[in-house]
C-alpha positions as semicolon CSV with decimal commas, in nm:
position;residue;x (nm);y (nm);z (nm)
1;X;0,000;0,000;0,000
2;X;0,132;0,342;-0,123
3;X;0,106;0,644;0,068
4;X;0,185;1,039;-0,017
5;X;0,309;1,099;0,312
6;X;0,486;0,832;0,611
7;X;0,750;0,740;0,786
8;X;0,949;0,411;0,739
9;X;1,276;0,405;0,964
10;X;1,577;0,201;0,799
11;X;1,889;0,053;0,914
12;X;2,122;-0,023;0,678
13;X;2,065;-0,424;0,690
14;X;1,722;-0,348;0,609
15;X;1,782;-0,122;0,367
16;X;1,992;-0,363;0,168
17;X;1,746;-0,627;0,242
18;X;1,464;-0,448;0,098
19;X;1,560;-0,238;-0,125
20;X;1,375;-0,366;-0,411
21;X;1,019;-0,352;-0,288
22;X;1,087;0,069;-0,197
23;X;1,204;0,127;-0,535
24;X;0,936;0,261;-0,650
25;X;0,818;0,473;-0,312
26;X;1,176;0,615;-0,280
27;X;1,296;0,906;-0,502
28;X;1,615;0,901;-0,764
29;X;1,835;1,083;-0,539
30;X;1,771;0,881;-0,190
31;X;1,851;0,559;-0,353
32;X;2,218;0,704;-0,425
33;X;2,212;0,767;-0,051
34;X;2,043;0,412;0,088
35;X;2,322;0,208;-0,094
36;X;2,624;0,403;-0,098
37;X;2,910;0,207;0,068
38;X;2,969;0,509;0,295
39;X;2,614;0,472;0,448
40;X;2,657;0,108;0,489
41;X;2,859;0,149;0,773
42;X;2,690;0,435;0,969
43;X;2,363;0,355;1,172
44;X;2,116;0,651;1,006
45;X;1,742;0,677;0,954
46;X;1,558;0,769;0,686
47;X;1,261;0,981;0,689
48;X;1,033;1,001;0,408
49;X;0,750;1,285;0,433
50;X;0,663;1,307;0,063
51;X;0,816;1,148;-0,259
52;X;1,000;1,492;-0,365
53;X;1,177;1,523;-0,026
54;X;1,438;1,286;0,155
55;X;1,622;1,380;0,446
56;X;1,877;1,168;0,631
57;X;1,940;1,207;0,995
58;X;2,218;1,015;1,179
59;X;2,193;0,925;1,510
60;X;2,405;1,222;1,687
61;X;2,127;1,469;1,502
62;X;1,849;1,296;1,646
63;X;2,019;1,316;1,995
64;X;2,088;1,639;1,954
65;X;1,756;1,744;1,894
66;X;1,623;1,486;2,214
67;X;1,899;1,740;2,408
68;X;1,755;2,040;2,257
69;X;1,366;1,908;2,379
70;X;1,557;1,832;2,756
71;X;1,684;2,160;2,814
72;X;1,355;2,314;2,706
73;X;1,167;2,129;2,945
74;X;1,451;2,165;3,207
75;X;1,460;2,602;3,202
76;X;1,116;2,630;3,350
77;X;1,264;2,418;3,674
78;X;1,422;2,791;3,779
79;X;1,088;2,933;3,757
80;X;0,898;2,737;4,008
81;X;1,143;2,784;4,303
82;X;1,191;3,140;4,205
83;X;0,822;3,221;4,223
84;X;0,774;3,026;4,550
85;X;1,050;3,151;4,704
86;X;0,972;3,495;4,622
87;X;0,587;3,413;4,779
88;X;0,720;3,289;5,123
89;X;0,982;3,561;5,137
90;X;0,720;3,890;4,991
91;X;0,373;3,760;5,095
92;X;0,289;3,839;5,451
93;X;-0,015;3,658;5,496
94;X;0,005;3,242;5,530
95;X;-0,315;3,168;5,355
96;X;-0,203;3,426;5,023
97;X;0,149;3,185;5,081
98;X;-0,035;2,857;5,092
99;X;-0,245;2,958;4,792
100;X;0,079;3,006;4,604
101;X;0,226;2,733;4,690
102;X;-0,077;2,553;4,550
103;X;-0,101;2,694;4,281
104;X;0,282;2,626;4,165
105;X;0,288;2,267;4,318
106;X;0,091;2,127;3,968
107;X;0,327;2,260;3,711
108;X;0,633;2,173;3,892
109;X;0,477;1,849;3,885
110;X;0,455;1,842;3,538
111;X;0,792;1,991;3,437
112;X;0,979;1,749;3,683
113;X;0,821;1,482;3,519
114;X;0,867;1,595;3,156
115;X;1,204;1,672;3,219
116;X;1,283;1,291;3,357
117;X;1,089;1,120;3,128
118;X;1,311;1,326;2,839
119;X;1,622;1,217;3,011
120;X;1,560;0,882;3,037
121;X;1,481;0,887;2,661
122;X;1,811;1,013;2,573
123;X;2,009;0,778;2,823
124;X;1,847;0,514;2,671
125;X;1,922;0,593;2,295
126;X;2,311;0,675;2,459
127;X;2,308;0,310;2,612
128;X;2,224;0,326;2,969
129;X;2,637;0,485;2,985
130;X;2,734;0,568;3,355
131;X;2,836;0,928;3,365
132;X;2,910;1,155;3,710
133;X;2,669;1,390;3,541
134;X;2,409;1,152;3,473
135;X;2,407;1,052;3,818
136;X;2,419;1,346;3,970
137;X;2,103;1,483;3,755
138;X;1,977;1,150;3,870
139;X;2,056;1,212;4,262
140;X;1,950;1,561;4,261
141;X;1,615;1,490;4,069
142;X;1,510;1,209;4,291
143;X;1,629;1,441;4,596
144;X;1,410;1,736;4,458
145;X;1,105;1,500;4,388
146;X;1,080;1,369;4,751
147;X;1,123;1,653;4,911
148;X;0,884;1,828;4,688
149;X;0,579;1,523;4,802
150;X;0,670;1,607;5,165
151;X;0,617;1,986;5,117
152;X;0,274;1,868;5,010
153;X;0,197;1,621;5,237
154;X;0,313;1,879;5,524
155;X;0,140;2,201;5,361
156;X;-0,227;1,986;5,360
157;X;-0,175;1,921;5,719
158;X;-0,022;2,320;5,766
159;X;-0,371;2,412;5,571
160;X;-0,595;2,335;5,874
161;X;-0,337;2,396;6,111
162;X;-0,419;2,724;6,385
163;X;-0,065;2,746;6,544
164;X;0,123;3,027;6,435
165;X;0,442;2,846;6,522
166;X;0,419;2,540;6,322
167;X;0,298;2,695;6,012
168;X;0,596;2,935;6,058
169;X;0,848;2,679;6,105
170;X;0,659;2,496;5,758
171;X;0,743;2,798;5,614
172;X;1,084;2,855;5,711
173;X;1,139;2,448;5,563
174;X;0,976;2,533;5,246
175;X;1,206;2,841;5,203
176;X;1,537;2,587;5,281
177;X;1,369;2,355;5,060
178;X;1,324;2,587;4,751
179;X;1,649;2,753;4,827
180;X;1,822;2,371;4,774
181;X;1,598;2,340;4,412
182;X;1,678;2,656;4,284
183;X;2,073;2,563;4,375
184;X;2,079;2,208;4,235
185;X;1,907;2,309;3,931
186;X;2,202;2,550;3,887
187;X;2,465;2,321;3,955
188;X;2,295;2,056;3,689
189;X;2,326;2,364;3,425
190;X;2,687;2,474;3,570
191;X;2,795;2,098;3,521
192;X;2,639;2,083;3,163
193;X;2,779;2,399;3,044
């Protein structure tokens, strides 16, 4: 079955196993490229969106653009701290600073999540390869994502809570705790760069 527009993804044993069949779906100039003896050798993949365009990407490009996606989904991490931090530290009333915290708690959800699942994707296509800098994204993630479910679990029992004391000292936690995010965040990005 012939279609104007898909995606088939080759490596270079299939390609030279099946090469006939494709003939006719692959264009003049991409069937230089899928049995040259110089792509033979080279893990690549071949994307075909319509029958007048070809484009080859290798491996490193796709990983590239995997790291590209990971450090997009990374930058917002600053923000979260940053805008609870400056809640605890500018907001003098506890419910305005609860409501905050609320608010932010969902997206940082979401961005911590992205931002592993993204990582893991690339560690995978590098091999599962032990690196200090893997591991310490690793560490520090993991570190930042249980501390981050205790700040909840304390701030619903904080939420019904009269004593001034105790919610102060949640609040003075939650300040050490954001404080330690915003840092380890910027260590990941001083150890990247």
């Amino acid at each position: 079955m012939q279609t104007k527009s898909h995606l088939q993804i080759f490596t270079p044993s299939l390609i030279s196993k099946f090469h006939k069949p494709f003939t006719n779906q692959i264009p003049q100039s991409s069937q230089f490229l899928a049995t040259s003896p110089k792509s033979l050798y080279k893990p690549h993949f071949y994307c075909y969106n319509s029958p007048k365009f070809t484009k080859r990407l290798s491996l490193e490009s796709i990983i590239i653009e995997l790291l590209t996606y990971h450090l997009w989904l990374c930058m917002p991490l600053f923000l979260f701290p940053l805008a609870n931090l400056y809640a605890l530290f500018f907001f003098p009333s506890h419910t305005k600073k609860l409501k905050i915290l609320a608010l932010v708690a969902p997206a940082y959800y979401l961005f911590l999540s992205a931002s592993v699942f993204s990582g893991l994707v690339i560690w995978a296509m590098l091999g599962f390869v032990f690196n200090y800098k893997i591991l310490a994204m690793l560490i520090i993630w993991l570190i930042v994502f249980i501390f981050e479910i205790k700040r909840h679990k304390k701030q619903k029992l904080i939420r019904v809570e009269a004593d001034f004391s105790i919610r102060e000292a949640f609040f003075k936690w939650a300040k050490t705790k954001y404080l330690f995010d915003f840092c380890a965040f910027g260590l990941i990005f001083i150890l990247w760069s």
